[in-house]
N, C-alpha and C positions, 0 to 999 in steps of 0.2 A: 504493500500500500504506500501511496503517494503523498496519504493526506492522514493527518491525527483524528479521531474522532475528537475531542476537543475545538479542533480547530474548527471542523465541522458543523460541528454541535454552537460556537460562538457566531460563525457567519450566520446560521440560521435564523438563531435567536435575533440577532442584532439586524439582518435585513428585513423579517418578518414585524419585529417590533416599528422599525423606519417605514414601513409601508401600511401597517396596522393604522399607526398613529396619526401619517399622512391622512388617509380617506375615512377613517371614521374616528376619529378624535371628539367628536360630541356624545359619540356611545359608548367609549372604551374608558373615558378620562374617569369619573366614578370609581370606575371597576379596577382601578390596578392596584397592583400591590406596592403599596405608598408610593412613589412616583417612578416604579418599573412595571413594564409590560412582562418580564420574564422573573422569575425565582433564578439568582445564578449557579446555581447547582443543575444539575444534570442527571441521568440516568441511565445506563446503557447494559442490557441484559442478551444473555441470550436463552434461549427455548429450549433449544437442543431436540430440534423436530418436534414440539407437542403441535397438537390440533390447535388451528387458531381459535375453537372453541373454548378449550384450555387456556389460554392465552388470554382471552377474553374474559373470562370468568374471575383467573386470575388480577386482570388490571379491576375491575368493577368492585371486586374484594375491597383495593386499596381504599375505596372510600368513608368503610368503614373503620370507626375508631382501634388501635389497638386493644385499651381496654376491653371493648363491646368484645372485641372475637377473644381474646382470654376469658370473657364472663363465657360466652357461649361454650369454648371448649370445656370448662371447669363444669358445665352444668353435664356437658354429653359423657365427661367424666365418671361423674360420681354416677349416674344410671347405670353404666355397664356394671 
């Protein structure tokens, strides 16, 4: 490879954010996180061939709290 995913992963952020910001700056300005369009952290995984259903399920997961899915697992726990 040519290119760092870093590096990558910054042009992205940072062209997306300049073009974001350009054409809809009256719907985006609210919404950012304090005056960034991007979190500057990153995230880069791989799968290792699972179904993008798997994958899927997986990312929708994140949205729930840590807590929340320790409470769940501690409950499916103690049942067995």
């Amino acid at each position: 490879p040519k290119h760092s995913v870093s590096n990558l992963v910054g042009k992205l952020k940072g062209k997306s954010s300049y073009v974001l910001r350009r054409s809809f700056w009256d719907e985006v300005k609210e919404k950012l996180w304090g005056n960034h369009f991007w979190s500057p952290s990153y995230c880069v995984v791989s799968c290792g061939g699972a179904s993008l259903e798997v994958v899927k399920k997986y990312i929708e997961n994140q949205r729930t709290p840590t807590s929340d899915k320790n409470a769940k697992k501690s409950k499916s726990l103690k049942k067995s």
